[in-house]
N, C-alpha and C positions, 0 to 999 in steps of 0.2 A: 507551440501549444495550439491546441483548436479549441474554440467557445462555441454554446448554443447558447440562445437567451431568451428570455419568455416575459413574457408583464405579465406582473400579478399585483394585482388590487393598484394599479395605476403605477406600477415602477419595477422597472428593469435588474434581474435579477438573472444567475444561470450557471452553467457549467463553464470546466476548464478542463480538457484534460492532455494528456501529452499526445505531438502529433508525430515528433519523426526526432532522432536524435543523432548524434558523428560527427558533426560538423567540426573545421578543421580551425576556428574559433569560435567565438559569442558573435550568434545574430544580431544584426542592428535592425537593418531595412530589409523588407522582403515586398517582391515585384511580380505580377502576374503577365506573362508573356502571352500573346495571341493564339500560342499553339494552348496554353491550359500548363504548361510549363511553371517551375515558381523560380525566379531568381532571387538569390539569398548573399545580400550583402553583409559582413563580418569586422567583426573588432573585437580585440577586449579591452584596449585603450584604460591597461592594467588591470582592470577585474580579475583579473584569476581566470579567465573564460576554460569550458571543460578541456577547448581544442588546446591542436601545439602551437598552433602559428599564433602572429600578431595582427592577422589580417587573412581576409580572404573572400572570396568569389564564387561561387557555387551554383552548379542548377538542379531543381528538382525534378525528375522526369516520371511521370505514374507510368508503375508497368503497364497498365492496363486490367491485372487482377482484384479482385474487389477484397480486401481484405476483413476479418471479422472482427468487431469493432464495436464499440460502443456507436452506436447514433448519435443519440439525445439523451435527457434526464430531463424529467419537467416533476416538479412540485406539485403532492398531492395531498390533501387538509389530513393522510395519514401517514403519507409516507412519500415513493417516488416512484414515477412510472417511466422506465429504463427501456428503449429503443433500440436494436442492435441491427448491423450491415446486412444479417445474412441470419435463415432461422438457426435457433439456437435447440441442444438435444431437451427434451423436454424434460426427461427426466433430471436433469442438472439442475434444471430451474428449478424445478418444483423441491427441492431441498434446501431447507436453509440455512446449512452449513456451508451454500457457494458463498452466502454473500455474509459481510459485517461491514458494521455502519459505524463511524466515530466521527463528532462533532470537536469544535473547538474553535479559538478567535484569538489575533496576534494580541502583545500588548506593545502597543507603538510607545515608542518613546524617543529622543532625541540620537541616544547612541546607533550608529549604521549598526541593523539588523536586528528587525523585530521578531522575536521567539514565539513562537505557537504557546500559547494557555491555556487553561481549563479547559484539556482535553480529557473529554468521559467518553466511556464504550455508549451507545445506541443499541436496545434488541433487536431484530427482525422479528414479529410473528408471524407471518403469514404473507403469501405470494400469490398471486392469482395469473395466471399465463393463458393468454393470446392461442384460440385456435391456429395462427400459422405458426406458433414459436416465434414471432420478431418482436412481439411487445412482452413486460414483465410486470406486475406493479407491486411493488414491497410494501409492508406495513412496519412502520416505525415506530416502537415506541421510547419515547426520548429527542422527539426535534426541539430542537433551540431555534428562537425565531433570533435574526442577526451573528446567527456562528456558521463558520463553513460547515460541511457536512462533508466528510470522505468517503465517499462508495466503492468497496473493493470486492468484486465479481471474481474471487480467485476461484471460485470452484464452476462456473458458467462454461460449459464448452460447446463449439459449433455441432453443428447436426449431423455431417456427412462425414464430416474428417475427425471427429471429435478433439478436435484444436482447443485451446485454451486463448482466451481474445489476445488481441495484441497488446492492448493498451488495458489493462482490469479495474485500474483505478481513475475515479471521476470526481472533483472537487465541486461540491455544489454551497456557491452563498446564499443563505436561506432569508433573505432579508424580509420576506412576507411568508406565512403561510394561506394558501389559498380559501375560500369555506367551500364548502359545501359537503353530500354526505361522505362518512367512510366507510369503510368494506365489511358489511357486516360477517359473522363466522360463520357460516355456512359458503361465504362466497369465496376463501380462500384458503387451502393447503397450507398444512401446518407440521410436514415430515420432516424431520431431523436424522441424516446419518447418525451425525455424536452421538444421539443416546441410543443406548444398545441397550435393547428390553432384558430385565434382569430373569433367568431360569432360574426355576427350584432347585437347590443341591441336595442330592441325597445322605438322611442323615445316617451317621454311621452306626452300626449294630451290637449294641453293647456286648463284652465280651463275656463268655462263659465261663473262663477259668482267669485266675491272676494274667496281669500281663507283664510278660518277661522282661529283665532292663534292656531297655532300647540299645543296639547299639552304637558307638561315637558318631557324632554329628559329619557329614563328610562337608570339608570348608569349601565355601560357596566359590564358585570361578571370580575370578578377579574381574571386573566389566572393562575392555577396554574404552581409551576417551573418544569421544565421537567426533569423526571427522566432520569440519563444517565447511562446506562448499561454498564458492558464490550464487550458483543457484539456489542454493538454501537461504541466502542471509539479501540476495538482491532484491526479495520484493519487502523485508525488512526494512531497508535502506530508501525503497524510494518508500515508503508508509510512511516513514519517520522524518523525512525528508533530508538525508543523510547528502545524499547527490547533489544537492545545491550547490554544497562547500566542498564535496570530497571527492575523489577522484581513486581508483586502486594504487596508479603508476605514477600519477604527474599530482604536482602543485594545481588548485585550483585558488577559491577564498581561503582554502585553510590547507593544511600538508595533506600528502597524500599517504593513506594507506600504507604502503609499504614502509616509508619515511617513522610513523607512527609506532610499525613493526619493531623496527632495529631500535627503539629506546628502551627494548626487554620489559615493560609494564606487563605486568600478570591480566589474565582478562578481567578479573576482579576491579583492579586498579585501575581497567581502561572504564569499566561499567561508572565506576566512580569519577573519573574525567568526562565521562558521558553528559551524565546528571549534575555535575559540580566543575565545568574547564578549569583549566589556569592558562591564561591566556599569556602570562609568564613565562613559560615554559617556552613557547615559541615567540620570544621579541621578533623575528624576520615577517612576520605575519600581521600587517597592519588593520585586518578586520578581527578582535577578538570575538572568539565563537560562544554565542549565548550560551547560559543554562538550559541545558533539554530535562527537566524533573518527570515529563511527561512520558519518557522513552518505558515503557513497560520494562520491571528487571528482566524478565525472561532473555524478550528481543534482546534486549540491551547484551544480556552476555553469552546469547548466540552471535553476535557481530562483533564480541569483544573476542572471542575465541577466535573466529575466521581471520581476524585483525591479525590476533598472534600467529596464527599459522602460516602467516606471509613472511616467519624469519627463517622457516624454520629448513 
């Protein structure tokens, strides 16, 4: 993971967001070498870690290419003003249907692994963007002071390549908000792709003479099921925080994916293990996996589908 961090109103507060992933276990220790190199010492010293091994050694080497990235994220009395590697296309930004905002805060408790709660959607209204495209600043309405805030940039893409970031999602703990003014409406863009301005439909012309019995209804095509991909359900997964514990192929804290597959549960039934585990179910598994109630059904049985689709 990488952090930025910022004071506000006298206390340290900021981002987290993913910085590089593969490794061939769980990071322990990581070391900066004199060339700018990172050395990455490994265990999972039973965790479940995502790698296969039980240990490992690693180094990190930068190509050299600057990748497109989130920056920064700093706290603003309306919302968040977002920092990126490289300008970003303008037109992306200024829609705000790239971005969605959801808040929310663990509940700690004594049993290993505290479960994300009271999690509610956040609006975006309005964005105001940076002459060069490298700055954005969102208007929030719905910050919680002391809940993380997740910022997910899925629709932002780069300038020249029109790339989509590397990293989209950016966890920010909101422990102060800052004062001062907000953005009033005139000072920032309020386009939405989603809504599609409704045309007038032309009405139809009553007819002149009786009208003849229609004849038989022709039966509708059958829809086939829709196939769900892991690029469809991956940014699902890390939203929800699925990836912590889960893995497609291997064991991590909890079974993997395919393991899940072969018990034949309908996706229905998995949506419902979702939002209600039975940690029963798997005795070999010594961290049972919290209640997720917060997984949207939707998501939930798009990633309950793709689940099943691993037997098949």
């Amino acid at each position: 993971m990488r952090v930025f961090m910022e004071e506000v109103n006298g206390e340290l507060q900021g981002m987290a967001i993913d910085f590089r992933s593969g490794f061939r276990s769980g990071v322990l220790r990581m070391a900066w070498a004199p060339d700018g190199s990172l050395f990455v010492g490994e265990t999972n010293r039973g965790w479940g870690s995502a790698g296969e091994a039980n240990e490992g050694l690693e180094r990190l080497v930068w190509t050299g290419e600057l990748p497109f990235e989130i920056r920064t994220v700093k706290a603003m009395p309306d919302g968040f003003e977002i920092e990126f590697t490289k300008p970003a296309d303008r037109k992306s930004l200024e829609d705000l249907a790239s971005y969605s905002v959801s808040s929310f805060i663990y509940k700690y408790h004594p049993v290993y692994g505290s479960p994300p709660v009271d999690n509610e959607e956040a609006k975006v209204t309005g964005v105001r963007v940076s002459d060069d495209n490298m700055t954005v600043r969102i208007v929030v309405d719905g910050l919680k002071q002391y809940y993380i805030h997740h910022l997910f940039l899925e629709g932002v893409r780069e300038k020249d390549t029109f790339h989509s970031l590397v990293h989209p999602s950016a966890y920010y703990t909101l422990n102060n908000i800052p004062q001062g003014p907000s953005l009033a409406a005139g000072q920032v863009t309020t386009f939405d792709s989603r809504v599609k301005k409704e045309e007038p439909q032309p009405v139809a012309a009553k007819p002149a003479t009786p009208a003849k019995t229609p004849p038989a209804a022709t039966p509708k095509p059958v829809q086939e099921e829709e196939v769900v991909t892991l690029e469809m359900v991956q940014p699902l997964l890390a939203k929800n925080t699925c990836v912590a514990c889960h893995n497609k192929d291997t064991k991590q804290v909890g079974p993997a994916y395919v393991d899940v597959a072969k018990r034949n549960y309908t996706p229905e039934q998995i949506v419902e293990l979702i939002h209600t585990p039975r940690p029963e179910n798997w005795p070999e598994y010594a961290t049972p996996m919290p209640p997720m109630p917060h997984v949207p059904r939707e998501e939930a049985l798009k990633i309950a589908k793709w689940i099943s689709s691993l037997n098949k």
